[in-house]
C-alpha positions in Angstrom: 0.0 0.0 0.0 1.3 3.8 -0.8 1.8 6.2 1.7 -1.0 7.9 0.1 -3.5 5.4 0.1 -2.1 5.0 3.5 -2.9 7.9 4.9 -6.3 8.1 3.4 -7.9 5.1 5.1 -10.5 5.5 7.7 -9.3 6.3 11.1 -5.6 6.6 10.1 -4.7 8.9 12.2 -6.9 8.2 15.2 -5.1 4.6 15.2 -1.4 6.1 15.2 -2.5 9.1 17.9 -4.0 6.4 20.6 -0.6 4.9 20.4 1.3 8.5 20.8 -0.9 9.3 23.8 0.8 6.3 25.8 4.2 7.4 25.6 4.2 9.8 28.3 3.3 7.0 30.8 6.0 4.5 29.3 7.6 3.3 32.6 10.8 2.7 31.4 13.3 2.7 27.3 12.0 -0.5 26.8 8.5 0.3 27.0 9.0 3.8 25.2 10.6 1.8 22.4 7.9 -0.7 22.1 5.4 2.1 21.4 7.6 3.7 19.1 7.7 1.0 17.1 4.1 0.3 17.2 3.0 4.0 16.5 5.6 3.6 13.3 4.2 0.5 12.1 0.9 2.4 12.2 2.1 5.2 10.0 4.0 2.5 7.5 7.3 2.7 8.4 9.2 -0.9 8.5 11.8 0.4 10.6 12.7 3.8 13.3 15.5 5.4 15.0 15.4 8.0 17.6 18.4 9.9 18.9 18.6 12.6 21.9 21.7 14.8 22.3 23.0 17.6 23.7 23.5 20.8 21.5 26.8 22.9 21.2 27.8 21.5 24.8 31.5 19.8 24.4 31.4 19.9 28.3 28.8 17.1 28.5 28.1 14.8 25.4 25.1 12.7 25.8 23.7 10.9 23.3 20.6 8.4 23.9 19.0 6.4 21.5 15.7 4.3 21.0 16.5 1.9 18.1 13.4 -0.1 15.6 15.8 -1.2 13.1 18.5 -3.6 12.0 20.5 -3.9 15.4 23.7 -4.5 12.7 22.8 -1.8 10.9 23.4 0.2 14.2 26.5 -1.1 15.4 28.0 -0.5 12.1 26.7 3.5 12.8 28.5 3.5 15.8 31.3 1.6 15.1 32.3 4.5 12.7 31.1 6.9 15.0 29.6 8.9 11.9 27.1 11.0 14.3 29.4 14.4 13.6 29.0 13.4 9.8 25.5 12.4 9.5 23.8 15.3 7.5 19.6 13.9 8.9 21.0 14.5 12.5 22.6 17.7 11.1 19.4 18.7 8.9 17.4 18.3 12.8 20.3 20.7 14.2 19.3 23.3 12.1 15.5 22.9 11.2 12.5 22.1 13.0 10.6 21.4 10.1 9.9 17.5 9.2 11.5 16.2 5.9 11.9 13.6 3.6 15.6 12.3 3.1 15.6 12.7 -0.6 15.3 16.6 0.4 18.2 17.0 3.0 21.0 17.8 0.4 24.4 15.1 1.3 27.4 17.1 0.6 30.3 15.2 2.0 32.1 12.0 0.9 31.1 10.9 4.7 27.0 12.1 4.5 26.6 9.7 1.2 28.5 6.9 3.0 26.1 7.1 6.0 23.3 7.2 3.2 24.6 4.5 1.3 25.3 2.0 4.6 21.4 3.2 5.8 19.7 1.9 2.2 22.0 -1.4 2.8 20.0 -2.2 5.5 16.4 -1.5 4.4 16.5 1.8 5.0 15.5 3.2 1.0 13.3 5.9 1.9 13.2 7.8 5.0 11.1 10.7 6.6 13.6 13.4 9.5 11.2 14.7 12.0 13.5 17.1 14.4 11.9 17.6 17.7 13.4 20.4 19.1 13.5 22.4 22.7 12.7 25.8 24.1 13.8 27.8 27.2 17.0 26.6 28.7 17.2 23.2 27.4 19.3 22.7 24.6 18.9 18.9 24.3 17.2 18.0 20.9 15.9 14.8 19.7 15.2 13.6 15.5 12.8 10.7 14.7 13.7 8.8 11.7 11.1 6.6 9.9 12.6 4.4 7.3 11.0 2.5 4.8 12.4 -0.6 2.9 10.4 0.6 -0.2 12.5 3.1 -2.3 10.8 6.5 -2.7 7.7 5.3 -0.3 8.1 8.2 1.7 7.6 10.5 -1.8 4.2 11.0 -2.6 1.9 13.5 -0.9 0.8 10.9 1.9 3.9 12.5 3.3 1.5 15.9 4.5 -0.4 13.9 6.7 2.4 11.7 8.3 4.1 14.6 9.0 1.9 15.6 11.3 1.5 12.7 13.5 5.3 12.3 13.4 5.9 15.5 14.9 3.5 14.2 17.2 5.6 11.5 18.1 9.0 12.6 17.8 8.0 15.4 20.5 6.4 12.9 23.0 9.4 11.3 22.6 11.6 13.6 23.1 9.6 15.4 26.4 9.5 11.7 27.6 13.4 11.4 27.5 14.2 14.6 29.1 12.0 13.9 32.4 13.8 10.2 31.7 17.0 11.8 32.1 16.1 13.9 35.1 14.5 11.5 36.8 18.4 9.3 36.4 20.2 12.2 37.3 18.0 12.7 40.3 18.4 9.2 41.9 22.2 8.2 40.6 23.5 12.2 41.8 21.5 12.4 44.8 22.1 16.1 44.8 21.1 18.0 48.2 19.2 20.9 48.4 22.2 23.0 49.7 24.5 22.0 46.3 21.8 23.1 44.2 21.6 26.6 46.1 25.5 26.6 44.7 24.8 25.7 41.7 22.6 28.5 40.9 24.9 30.8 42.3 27.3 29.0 39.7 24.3 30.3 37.0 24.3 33.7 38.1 27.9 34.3 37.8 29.4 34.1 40.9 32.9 33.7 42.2 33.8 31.2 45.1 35.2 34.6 46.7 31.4 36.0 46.7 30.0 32.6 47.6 31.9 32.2 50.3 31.6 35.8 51.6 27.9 35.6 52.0 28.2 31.9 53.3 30.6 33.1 56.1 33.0 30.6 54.9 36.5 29.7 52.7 37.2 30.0 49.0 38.7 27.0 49.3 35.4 25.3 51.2 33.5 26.7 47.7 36.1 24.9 45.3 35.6 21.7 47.4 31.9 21.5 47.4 31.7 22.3 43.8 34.2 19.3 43.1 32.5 17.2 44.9 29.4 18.6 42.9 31.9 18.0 39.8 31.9 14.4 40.9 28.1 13.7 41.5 27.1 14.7 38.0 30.3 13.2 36.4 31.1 16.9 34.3 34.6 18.4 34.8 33.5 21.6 35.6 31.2 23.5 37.9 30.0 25.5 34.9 29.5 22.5 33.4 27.7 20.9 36.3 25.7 24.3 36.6 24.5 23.8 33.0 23.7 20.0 33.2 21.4 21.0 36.2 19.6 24.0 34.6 19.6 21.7 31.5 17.1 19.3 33.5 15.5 21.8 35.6 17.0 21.1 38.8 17.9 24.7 39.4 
């Protein structure tokens, strides 16, 4: 069946948006991953990725992924470690508009190669649904459905999907960031009293000022922020400071 005719049937979109709808109560990757590859069965797709990563943050790479697709296919991706090079991830840096592949221009000898080894393993056609943030956070997330039927993603069956695919991609990518809080919470076990130091980390203050209106050392600062440092696993107390506002700890 064509996108198209797809697309057209009766109740279409009311089948794929009861399956969105759950994702926000998925208790865990596994079960976020099971509906993603149920609500992209429901749209047509044979096969979906979706990666979550950190923008324009060297300090702190994080990249987290929920993976429908030929589990070779993905080792081979990472293997390479092709993400700085892969112009759909770059195409959801820069846009927030969903696109087919065939529309995302491939410019480097790297981008077609990540092409090339995607459409080895049944990915032919495939749709780039960006789901990006507001506010503080920077993290971003893309959804890609891929189709092992070339140019499937072509016709204009593509104006509907798109639609419900933003739906998805952002429930997604909301449910990974409170996924990723939630971690942080319970592995860092940050007190109440280190995140009062981190925000004064935020506003721009010194350990000299901290410690001034703390009635205490410099030197006590600089040791409560390493240990900070420590907790969150960053190697610096701006970057710590950033990884909490990133989550909305502070």
């Amino acid at each position: 069946m064509s996108l198209h005719d797809l697309t057209s049937s009766p109740g279409y979109c009311a089948q794929v948006c009861s399956v969105i709808q759950r994702v926000r109560g998925a208790q865990d990757e596994a079960q976020a991953l099971s509906l993603m590859r149920e609500a992209a069965a429901c749209m047509g797709a044979t096969s979906a990725a979706f990666g979550s990563f950190i923008r324009d943050d060297p300090s702190h790479e994080s990249y987290r992924f929920l993976l429908a697709c030929d589990p070779v296919w993905c080792l081979e991706y990472g293997r390479t470690g092709w993400y700085a090079d892969d112009p759909w991830l770059g195409y959801a840096l820069r846009h927030s508009e969903p696109a087919r592949a065939s529309e995302i221009p491939v410019e480097t000898s790297e981008g077609r190669a990540i092409v090339e080894l995607a459409a080895r393993f049944g990915v032919r056609s495939a749709a780039i649904i960006p789901a990006p943030s507001c506010g503080q956070v920077s993290r971003i997330g893309v959804l890609c459905l891929g189709s092992s039927t070339t140019g499937f993603f072509e016709d204009d069956g593509f104006d509907v999907l798109r639609v419900v695919a933003r739906s998805l991609a952002m429930e997604l990518h909301e449910w990974w960031i409170c996924a990723i809080k939630q971690e942080l919470m319970q592995k860092a076990r940050i007190t109440s009293d280190e995140l009062a130091l981190l925000r004064r980390e935020r506003a721009g203050q010194s350990s000299k000022c901290i410690a001034a209106e703390l009635g205490t050392s410099s030197a006590s600062i600089d040791s409560r922020f390493q240990r900070i440092n420590a907790k969150l696993e960053v190697a610096t107390r701006k970057a710590a400071a950033n990884l909490a506002a990133e989550y909305g700890l502070i």
